[in-house]
N, C-alpha and C positions, 0 to 999 in steps of 0.2 A: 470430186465435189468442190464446188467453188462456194464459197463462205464472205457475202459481202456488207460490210459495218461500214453502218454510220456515224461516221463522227461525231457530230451533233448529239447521237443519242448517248454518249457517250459519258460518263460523270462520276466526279470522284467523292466518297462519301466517308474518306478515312485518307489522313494524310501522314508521312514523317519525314523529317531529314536526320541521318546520323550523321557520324565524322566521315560516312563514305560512301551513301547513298542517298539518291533522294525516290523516296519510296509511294504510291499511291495506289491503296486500295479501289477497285471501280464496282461501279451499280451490279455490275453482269459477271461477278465473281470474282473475275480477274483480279492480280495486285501485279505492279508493274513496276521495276524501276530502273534508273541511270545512275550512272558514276558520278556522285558529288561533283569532279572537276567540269562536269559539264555544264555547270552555272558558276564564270569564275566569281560572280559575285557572292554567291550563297558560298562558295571556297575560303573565297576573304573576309567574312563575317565571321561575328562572333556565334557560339551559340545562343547565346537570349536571343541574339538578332533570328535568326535560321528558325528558330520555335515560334516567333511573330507571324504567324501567317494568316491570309483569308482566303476561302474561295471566292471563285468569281466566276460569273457567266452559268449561273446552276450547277458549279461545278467542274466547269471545261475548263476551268485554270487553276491557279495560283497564286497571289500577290503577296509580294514582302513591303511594304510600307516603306519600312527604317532602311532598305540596301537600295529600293526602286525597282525590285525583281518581277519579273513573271515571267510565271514559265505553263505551257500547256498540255496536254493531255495528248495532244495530234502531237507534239513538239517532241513529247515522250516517245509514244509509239513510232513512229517515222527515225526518232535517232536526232534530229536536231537538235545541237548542241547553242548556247549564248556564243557568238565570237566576241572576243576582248575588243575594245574598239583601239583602231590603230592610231599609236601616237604620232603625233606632229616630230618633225625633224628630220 
């Protein structure tokens, strides 16, 4: 049996970050999440900062304001991790 999801319809309606996960409850039951180190920004943040969060896109993401963060729901799913940007030198 093949089982095919739409992305799009996809939305998150409960959200957390702890000191090692970043966790999101979805529309369709599911709760889903990745290893804090996969946002080194939300890594390197404080926690106020990491509790400041919005949805966005009805849902299909994430925004941190105070770090610049976002991160998505496909991003989750799929494993897509933030790469650190490469320094100069």
């Amino acid at each position: 049996m093949t089982t095919v999801v739409n992305i799009a319809e996809l939305r998150i309606i409960n959200f957390r970050v702890t000191d090692e996960e970043i966790v999101a409850c979805l529309a369709d039951g599911r709760t889903i999440s990745v290893p804090l180190a996969w946002s080194w920004r939300l890594s390197e943040a404080t926690p106020a900062q990491r509790s400041k969060f919005e949805l966005i896109g009805d849902g299909q993401g994430v925004h941190w304001p105070d770090i610049d963060e976002d991160i998505s729901i496909e991003g989750m799913l799929y494993g897509i991790p933030a790469r650190r940007p490469k320094q100069a030198g």
